[in-house]
MIMARKOL-712674 format. One record per residue (C-alpha): z, x, y; residue in one letter. Coordinates in steps of 0.5 Angstrom, whole numbers, plus 2048, in hexadecimal, padded with zeros to 3 digits. Each point is the difference from the previous one (the first is absolute). Layout:
BEGIN
up=Z east=X north=Y residu=A
...
//
This chain:
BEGIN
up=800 east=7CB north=7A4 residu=X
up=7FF east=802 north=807 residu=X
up=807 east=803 north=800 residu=X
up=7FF east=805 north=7F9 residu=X
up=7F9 east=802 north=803 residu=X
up=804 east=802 north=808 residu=X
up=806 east=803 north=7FB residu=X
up=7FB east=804 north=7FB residu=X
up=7FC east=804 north=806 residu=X
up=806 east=801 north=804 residu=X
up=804 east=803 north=7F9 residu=X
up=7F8 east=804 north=7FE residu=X
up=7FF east=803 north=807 residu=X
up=807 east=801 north=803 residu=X
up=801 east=807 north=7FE residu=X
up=807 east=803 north=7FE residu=X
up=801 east=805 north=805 residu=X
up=7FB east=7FE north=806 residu=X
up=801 east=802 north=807 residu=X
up=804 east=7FB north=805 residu=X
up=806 east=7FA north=7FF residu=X
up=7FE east=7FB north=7FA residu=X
up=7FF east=7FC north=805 residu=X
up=7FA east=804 north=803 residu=X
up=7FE east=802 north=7F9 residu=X
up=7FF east=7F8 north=7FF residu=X
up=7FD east=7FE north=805 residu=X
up=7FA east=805 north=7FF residu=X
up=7FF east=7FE north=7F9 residu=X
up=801 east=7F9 north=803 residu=X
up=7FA east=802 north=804 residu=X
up=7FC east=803 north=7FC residu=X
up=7FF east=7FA north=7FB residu=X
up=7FE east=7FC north=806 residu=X
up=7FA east=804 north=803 residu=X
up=7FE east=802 north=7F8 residu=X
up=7FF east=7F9 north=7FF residu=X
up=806 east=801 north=7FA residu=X
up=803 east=7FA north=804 residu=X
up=7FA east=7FC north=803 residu=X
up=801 east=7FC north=807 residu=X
up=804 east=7F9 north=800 residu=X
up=804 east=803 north=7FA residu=X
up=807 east=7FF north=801 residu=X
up=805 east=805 north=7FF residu=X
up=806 east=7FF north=7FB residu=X
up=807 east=7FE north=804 residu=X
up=804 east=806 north=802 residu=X
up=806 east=7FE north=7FC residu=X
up=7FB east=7FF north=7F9 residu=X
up=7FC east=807 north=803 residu=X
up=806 east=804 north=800 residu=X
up=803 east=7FE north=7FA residu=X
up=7FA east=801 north=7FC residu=X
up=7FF east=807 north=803 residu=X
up=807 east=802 north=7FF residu=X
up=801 east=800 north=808 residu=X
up=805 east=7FD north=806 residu=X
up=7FD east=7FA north=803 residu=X
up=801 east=804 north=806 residu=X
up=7FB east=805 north=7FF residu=X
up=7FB east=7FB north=7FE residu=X
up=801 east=7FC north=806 residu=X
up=7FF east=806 north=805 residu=X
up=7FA east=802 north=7FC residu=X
up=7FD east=7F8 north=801 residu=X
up=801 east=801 north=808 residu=X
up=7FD east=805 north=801 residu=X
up=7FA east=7FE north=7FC residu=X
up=801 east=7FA north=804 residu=X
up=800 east=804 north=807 residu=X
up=7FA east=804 north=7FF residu=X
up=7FD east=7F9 north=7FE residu=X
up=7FE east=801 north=7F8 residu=X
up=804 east=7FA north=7FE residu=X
up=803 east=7F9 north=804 residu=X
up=806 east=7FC north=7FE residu=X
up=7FF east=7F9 north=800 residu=X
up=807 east=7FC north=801 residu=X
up=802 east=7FD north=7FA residu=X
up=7FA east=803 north=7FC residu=X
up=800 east=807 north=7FF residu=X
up=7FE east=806 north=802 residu=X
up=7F8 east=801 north=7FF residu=X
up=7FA east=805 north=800 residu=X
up=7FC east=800 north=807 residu=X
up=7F9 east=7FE north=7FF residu=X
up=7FE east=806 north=804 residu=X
up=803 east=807 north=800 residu=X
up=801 east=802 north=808 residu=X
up=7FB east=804 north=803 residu=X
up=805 east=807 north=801 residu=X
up=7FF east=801 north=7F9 residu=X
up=7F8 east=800 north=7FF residu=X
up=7FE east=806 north=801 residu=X
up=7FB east=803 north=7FE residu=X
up=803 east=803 north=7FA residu=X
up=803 east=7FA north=7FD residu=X
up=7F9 east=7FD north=802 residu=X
up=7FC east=805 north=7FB residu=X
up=806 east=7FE north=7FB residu=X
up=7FF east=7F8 north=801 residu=X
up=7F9 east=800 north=801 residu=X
up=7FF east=804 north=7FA residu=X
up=7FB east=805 north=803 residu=X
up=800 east=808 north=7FE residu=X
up=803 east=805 north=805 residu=X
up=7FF east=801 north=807 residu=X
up=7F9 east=803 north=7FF residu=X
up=7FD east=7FA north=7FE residu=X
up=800 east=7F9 north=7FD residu=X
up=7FF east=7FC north=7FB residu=X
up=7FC east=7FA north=7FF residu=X
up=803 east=7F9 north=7FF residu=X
up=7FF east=7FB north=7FB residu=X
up=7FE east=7F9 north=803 residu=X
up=805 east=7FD north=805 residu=X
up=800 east=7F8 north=7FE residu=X
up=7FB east=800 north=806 residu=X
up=7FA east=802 north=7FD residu=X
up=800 east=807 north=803 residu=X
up=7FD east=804 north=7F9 residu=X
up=802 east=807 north=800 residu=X
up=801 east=801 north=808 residu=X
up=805 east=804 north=801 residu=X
up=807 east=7FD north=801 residu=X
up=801 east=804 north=807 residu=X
up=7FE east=805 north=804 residu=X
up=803 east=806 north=7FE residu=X
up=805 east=804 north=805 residu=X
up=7FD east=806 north=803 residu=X
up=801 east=806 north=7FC residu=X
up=805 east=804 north=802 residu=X
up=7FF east=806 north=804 residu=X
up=7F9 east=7FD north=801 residu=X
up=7FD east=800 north=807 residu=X
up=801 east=7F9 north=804 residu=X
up=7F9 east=7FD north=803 residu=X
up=801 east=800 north=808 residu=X
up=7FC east=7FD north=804 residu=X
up=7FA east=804 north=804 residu=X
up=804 east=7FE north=807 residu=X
up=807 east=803 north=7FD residu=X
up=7FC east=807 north=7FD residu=X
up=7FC east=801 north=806 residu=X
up=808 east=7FF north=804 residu=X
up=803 east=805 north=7FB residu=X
up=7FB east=805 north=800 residu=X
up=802 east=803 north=806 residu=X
up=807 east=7FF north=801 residu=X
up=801 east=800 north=807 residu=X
up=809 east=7FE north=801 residu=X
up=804 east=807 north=7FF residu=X
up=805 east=801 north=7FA residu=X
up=805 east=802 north=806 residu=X
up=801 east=7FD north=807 residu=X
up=806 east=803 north=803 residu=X
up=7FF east=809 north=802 residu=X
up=7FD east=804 north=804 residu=X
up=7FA east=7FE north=802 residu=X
up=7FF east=7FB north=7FE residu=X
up=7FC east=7FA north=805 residu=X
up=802 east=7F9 north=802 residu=X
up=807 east=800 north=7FE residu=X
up=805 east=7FF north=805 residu=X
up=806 east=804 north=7FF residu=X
up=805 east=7FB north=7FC residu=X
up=807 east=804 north=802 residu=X
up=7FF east=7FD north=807 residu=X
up=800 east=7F9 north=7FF residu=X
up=805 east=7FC north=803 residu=X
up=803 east=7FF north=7F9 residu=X
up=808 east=7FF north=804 residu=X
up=7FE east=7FA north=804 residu=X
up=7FB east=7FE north=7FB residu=X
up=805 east=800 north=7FA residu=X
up=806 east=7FC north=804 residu=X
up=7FA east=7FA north=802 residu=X
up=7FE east=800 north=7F8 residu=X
up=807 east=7FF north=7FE residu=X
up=802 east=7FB north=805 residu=X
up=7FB east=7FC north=7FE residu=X
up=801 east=801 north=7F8 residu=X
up=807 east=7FD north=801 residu=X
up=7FF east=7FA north=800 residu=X
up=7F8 east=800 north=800 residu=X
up=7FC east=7F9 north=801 residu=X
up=7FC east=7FD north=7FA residu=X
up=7F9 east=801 north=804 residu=X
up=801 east=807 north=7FF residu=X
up=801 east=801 north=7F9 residu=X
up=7F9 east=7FD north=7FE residu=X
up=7FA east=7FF north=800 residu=X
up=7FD east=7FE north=809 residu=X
up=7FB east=7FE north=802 residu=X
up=7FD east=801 north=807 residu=X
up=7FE east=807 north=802 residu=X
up=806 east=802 north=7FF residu=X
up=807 east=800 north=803 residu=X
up=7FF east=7FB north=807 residu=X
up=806 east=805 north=804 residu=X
up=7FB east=807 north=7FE residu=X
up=7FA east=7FD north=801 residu=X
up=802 east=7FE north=807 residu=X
up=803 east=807 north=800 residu=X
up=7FA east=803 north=7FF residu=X
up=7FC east=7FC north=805 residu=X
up=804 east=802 north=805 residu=X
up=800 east=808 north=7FF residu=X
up=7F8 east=7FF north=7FF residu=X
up=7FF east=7FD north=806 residu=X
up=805 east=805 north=804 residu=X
up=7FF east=807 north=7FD residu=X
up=7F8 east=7FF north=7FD residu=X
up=7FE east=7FA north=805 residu=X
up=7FE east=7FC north=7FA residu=X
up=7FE east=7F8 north=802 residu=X
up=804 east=7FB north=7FC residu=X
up=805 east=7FB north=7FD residu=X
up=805 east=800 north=7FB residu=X
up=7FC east=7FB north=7FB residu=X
up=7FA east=806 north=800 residu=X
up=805 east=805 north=7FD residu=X
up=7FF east=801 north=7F9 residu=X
up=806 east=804 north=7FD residu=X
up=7FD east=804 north=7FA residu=X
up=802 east=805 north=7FA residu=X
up=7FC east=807 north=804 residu=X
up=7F9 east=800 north=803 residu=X
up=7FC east=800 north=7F9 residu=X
up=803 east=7FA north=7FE residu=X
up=7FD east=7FE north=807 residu=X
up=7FA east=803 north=7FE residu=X
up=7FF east=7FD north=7FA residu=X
up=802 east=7F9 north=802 residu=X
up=7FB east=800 north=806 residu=X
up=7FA east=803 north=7FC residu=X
up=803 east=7FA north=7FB residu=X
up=7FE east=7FA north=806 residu=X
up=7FA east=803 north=803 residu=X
up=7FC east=804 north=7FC residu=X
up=7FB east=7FD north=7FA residu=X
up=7FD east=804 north=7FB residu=X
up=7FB east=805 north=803 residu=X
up=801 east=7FF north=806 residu=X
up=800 east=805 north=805 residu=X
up=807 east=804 north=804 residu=X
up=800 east=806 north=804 residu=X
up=805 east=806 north=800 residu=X
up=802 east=805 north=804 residu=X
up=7FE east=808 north=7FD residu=X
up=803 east=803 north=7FE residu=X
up=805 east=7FB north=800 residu=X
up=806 east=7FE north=7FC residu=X
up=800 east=801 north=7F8 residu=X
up=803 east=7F8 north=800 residu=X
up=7FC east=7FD north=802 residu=X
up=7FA east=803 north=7FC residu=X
up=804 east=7FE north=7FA residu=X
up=801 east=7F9 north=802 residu=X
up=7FA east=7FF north=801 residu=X
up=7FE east=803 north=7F9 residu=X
up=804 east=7FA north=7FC residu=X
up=7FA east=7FB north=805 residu=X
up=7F9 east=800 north=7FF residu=X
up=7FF east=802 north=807 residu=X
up=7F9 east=805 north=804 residu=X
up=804 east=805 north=803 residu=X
up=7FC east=802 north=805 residu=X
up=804 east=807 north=805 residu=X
up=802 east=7FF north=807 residu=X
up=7FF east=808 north=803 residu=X
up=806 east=800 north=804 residu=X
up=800 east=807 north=802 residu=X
up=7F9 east=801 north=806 residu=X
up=803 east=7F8 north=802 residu=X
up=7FA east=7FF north=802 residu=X
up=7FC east=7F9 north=800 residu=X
up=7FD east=7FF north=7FA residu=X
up=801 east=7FC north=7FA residu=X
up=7FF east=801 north=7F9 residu=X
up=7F9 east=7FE north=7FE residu=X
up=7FF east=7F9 north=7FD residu=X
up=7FD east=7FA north=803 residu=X
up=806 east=7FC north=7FC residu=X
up=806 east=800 north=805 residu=X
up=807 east=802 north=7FD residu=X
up=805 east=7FB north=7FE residu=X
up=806 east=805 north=802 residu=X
up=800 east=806 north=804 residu=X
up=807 east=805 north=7FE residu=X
up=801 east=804 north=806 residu=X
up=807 east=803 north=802 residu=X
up=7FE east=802 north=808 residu=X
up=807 east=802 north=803 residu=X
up=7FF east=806 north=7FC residu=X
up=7FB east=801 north=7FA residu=X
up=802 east=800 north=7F8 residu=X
up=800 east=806 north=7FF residu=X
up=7FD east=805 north=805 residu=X
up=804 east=7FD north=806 residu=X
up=7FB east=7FE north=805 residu=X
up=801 east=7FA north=806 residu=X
up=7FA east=7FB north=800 residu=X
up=7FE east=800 north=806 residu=X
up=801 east=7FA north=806 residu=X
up=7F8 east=7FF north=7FF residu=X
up=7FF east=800 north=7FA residu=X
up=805 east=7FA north=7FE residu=X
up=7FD east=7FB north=805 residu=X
up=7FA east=803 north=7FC residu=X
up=803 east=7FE north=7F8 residu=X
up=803 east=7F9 north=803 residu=X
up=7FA east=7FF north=804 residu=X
up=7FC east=801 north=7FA residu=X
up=805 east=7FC north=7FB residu=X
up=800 east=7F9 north=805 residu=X
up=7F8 east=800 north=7FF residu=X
up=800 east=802 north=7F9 residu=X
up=805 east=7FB north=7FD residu=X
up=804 east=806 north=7FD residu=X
up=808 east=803 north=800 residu=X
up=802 east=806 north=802 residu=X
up=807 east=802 north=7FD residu=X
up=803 east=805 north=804 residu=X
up=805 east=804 north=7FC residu=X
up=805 east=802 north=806 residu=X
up=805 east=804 north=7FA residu=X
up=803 east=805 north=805 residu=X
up=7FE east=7FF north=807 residu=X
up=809 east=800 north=802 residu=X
up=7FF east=808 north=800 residu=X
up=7FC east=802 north=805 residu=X
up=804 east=807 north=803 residu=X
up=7FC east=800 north=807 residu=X
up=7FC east=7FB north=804 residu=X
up=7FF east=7F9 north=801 residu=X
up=801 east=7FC north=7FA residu=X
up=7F9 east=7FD north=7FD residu=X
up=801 east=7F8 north=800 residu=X
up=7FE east=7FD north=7FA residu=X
up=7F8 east=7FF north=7FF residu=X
up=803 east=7F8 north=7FE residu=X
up=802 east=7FF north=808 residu=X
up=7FA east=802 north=804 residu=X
up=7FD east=7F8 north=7FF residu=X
up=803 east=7FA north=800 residu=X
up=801 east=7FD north=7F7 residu=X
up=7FB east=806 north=800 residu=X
up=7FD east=800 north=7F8 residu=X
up=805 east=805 north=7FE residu=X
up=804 east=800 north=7FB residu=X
up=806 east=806 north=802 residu=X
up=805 east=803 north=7FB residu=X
up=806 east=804 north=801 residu=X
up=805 east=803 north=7FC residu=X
up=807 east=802 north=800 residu=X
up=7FF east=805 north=7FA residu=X
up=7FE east=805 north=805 residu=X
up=806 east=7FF north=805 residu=X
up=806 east=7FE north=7FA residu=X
up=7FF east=802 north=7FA residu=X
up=7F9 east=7FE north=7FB residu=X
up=805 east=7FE north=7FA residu=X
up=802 east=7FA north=804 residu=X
up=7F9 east=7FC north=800 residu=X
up=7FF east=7FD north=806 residu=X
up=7FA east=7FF north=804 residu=X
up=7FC east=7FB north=804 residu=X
up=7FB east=7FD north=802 residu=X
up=7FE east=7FC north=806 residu=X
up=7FA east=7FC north=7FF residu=X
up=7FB east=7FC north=804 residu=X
up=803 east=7F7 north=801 residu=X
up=7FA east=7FF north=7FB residu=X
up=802 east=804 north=7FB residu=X
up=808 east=800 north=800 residu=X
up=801 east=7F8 north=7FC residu=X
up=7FC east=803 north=7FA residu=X
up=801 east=807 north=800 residu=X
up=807 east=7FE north=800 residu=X
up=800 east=7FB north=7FA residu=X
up=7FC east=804 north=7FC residu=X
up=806 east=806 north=801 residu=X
up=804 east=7FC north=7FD residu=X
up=7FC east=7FD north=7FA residu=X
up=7FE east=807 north=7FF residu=X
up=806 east=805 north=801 residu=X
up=806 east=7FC north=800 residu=X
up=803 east=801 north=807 residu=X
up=808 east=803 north=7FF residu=X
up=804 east=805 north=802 residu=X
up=802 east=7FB north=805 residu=X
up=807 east=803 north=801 residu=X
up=7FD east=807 north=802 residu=X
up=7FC east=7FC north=804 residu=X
up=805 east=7FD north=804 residu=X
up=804 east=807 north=800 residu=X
up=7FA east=803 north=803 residu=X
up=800 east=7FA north=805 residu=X
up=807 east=802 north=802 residu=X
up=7FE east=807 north=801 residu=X
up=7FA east=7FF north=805 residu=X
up=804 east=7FB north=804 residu=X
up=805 east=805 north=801 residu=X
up=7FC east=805 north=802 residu=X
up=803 east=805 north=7FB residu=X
up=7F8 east=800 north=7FE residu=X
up=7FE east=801 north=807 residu=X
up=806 east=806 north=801 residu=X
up=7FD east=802 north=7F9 residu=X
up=7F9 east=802 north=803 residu=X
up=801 east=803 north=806 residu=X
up=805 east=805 north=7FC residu=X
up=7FB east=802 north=7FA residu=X
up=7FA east=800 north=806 residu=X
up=805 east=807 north=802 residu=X
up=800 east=802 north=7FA residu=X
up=7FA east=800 north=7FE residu=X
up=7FE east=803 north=805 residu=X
up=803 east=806 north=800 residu=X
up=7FE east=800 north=7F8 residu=X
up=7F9 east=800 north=802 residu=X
up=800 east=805 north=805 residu=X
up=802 east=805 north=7FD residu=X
up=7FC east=800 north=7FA residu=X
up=7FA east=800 north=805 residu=X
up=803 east=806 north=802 residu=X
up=801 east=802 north=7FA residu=X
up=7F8 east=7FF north=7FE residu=X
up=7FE east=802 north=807 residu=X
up=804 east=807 north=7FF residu=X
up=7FE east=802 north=7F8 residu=X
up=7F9 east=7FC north=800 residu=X
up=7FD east=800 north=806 residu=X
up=7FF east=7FA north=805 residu=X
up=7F9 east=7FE north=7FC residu=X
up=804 east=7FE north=7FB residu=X
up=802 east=7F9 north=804 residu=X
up=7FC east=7FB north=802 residu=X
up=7FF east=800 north=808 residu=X
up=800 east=7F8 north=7FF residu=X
up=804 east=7FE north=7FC residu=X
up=806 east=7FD north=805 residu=X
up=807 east=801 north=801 residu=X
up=803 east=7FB north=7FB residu=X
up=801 east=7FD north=7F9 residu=X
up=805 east=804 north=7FA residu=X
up=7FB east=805 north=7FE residu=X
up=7F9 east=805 north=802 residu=X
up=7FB east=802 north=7FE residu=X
up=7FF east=808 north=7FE residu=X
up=7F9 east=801 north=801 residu=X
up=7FC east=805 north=7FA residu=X
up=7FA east=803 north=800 residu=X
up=7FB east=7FC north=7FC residu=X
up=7FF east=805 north=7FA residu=X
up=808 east=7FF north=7FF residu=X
up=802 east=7FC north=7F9 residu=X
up=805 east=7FB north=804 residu=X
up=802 east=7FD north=7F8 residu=X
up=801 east=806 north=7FE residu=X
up=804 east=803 north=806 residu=X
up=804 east=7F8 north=7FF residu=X
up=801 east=803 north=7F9 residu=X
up=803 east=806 north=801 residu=X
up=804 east=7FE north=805 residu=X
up=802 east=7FB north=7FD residu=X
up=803 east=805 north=7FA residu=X
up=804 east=804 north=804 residu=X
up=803 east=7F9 north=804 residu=X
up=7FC east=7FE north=805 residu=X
up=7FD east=7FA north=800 residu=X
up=7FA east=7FE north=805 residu=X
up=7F9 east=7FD north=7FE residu=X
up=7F9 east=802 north=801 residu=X
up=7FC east=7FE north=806 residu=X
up=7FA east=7FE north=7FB residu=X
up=803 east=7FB north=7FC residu=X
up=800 east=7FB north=807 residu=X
up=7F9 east=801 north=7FF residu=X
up=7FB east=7FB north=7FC residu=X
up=7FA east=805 north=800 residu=X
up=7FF east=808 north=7FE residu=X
up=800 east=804 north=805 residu=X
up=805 east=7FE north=804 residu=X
up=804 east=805 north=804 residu=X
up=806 east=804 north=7FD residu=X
up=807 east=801 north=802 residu=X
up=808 east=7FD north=7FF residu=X
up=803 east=7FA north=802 residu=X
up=808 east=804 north=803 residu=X
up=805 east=7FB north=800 residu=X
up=806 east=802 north=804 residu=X
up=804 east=7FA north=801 residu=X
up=804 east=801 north=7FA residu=X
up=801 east=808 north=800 residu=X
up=807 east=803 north=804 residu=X
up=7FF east=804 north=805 residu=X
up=803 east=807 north=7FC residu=X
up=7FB east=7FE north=7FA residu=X
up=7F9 east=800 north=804 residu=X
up=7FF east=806 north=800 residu=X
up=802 east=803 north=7F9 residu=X
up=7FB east=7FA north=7FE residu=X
up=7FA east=803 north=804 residu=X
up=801 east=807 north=7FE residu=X
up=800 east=7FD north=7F8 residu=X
up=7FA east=7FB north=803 residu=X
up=7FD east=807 north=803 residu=X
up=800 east=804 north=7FB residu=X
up=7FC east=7FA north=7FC residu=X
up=7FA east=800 north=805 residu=X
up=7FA east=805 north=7FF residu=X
up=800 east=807 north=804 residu=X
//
């Protein structure tokens, strides 16, 4: 009987001139007799050779039918039984479409109640409808409040655009020949999941160059290698902060850390960056973490002075709370002694460091670290691991190679040149066709970009905006600021801008400003 009713559905439903092999053409009528219920779970299907003579077809076109609703898992054969119906049908064809044909409910516009499911249920609703489509989709409110103000450029390579190296100068010849060595005969550990912190031979690497050129204190095993500095951000704030507690800030201060802290029920209290007095933000609750960059300040470009960070780890130790220093660019500093990190001041100071090497290499590499107290350094390492999914392990073992051949150090002191030759000229640039006022006095001679300063009735969005439409890209001094009122200007990245295009660039830019 079974054989008639398989053989009957495939005769009525198998079209004369349909699309696609006869092969093809059976299988979705096959298929769609099993998800309409025609052929009901467990049934088993007629055997090819009996198939194919009622429906007038080779065995062979039946066969390849079989297998491929075998492989897609809507029957299974049982050996020396046949081939059967599965009790499910597989998950990939359980859209939301054919859910609203099985489940009998009207349209993707709403949804029909159910008759009694064996369970006592009455007339509850067989399911929940999918969303209409077109419909708005519910975010949460911290995901509402971080899209409100998108703070991440479209575009991030251009005149003059800040906090991007220039890419063409990476090392790409030495790097390519340590990535193709190692992917010749790569070790197993490098191809999946690690567990650590990181690449053992690049976490003492970067222990090395921390400690000669940053004067950083530590050891390989308070390395944590990581994917960029938000993703730092995020883990630190993840391990020490609890809902409602309280985190300093810089302001301005980088647009990251805000939107880190957006997606944490944290009090934002500012830290004013710009008088570098003594005074703290008001509050008698001490702060869980303190987001400072004091070699040279996000975005305005100011040093942190000596006394003033005895001041900020002095009044860490005493409070029980971690200063996070963000040392994003320090490598590039064009004149002067370097500034050594805030981290080396103290022996295990309670300062958790972070570096990069999307400003010294390239930012699609997304590597950054971390250099964290002995306390913190066991836990924050396994809660990467659980959290992110450490990889990259061949990257990280090539980018190992690089430091301790010292193709990266080379590499620095040959963008350090470079930069500065960029930078000088578009001071001059600015000093020439703006006048001196234009540049803050304070602001150090370091870092990939300046900020021109505006007068404070100038509009430095639309000014980013109109810029921005004729292919300039810079970002609004304002938007680093928590708070209205905030001081007007444009952050100007040189870094990754040749020496023939900055001048072109500036005019554009110029003819944007007010007169």
């Amino acid at each position: 009987m079974i054989k008639s009713i398989c053989a009957d559905l495939v005769l009525q439903r198998l079209a004369p001139s349909g699309g696609g092999t006869l092969n093809r053409q059976l299988y979705e009528c096959l298929r769609g007799a099993i998800l309409d219920g025609s052929l009901p779970p467990s049934s088993p299907l007629p055997a090819s050779r009996d198939l194919a003579r009622e429906i007038g077809m080779s065995r062979n076109t039946v066969l390849h039918a079989y297998e491929q609703l075998r492989t897609e898992g809507y029957v299974h054969a049982r050996v020396g039984s046949g081939t059967f119906v599965a009790e499910t049908a597989p998950d990939s064809y359980l859209s939301a479409e054919r859910l609203l044909g099985l489940q009998g409910l009207q349209s993707p516009q709403g949804y029909k109640q159910g008759s009694s499911d064996g369970h006592g249920e009455g007339d509850k609703a067989v399911g929940a409808p999918p969303s209409p489509v077109g419909a708005p989709v519910r975010l949460a409110r911290r995901a509402q409040a971080l899209l409100s103000n998108v703070s991440a450029a479209p575009s991030q390579w251009g005149a003059f655009m800040p906090g991007v190296p220039d890419v063409t100068q990476f090392p790409n010849r030495h790097f390519s020949r340590i990535l193709s060595r190692l992917w010749r005969d790569p070790a197993p550990q490098l191809l999946t999941y690690a567990h650590g912190g990181g690449h053992p031979a690049l976490r003492a690497a970067i222990a090395e160059h921390v400690r000669v050129a940053r004067s950083v204190r530590c050891e390989p095993n308070q390395i944590l290698v990581t994917e960029g500095v938000h993703q730092a951000i995020d883990l630190t704030l993840r391990m020490l902060v609890d809902p409602r507690e309280t985190v300093w800030v810089e302001e301005p201060g980088y647009w990251g850390f805000h939107k880190v802290l957006q997606m944490v029920s944290a009090v934002v209290k500012p830290l004013h960056v710009e008088a570098q007095g003594s005074g703290w933000p008001a509050g008698k609750v001490p702060p869980r973490l303190i987001f400072v960059t004091p070699s040279h300040q996000y975005p305005l470009g100011l040093v942190m002075s000596l006394a003033r960070r005895r001041e900020l780890l002095e009044y860490a130790r005493a409070s029980g709370s971690w200063i996070v220093e963000d040392d994003y660019d320090s490598e590039f500093r064009y004149a002067g002694r370097p500034i050594p990190a805030m981290q080396g001041l103290e022996e295990d100071a309670p300062v958790i460091y972070i570096g990069t090497f999307s400003k010294t290499l390239f930012p699609g590499l997304r590597v950054g670290y971390m250099v964290l107290p002995r306390a913190l350094a066991e836990p924050f390492r396994s809660a990467h691991a659980d959290l992110y999914r450490e990889g990259h392990g061949l990257t990280q073992a090539a980018l190992a190679e690089l430091l301790e051949q010292g193709h990266y150090a080379a590499h620095i002191r040959r963008m350090r040149v470079l930069y500065a030759r960029r930078r000088a000229l578009l001071e001059g640039l600015i000093n020439r066709y703006l006048g001196p006022e234009y540049l803050d006095p304070q602001s150090s001679n370091a870092g990939l970009h300046l900020v021109l300063r505006l007068p404070p009735d100038c509009d430095d969005v639309a000014i980013t905006a109109a810029a921005q439409a004729r292919g300039v890209l810079t970002r609004p001094l304002s938007r680093y600021y928590m708070h209205p009122g905030a001081r007007r200007g444009l952050l100007l990245g040189y870094a990754c801008v040749h020496e023939k295009d900055i001048a072109p660039a500036f005019h554009t830019l110029r003819a944007c400003l007010p007169r």
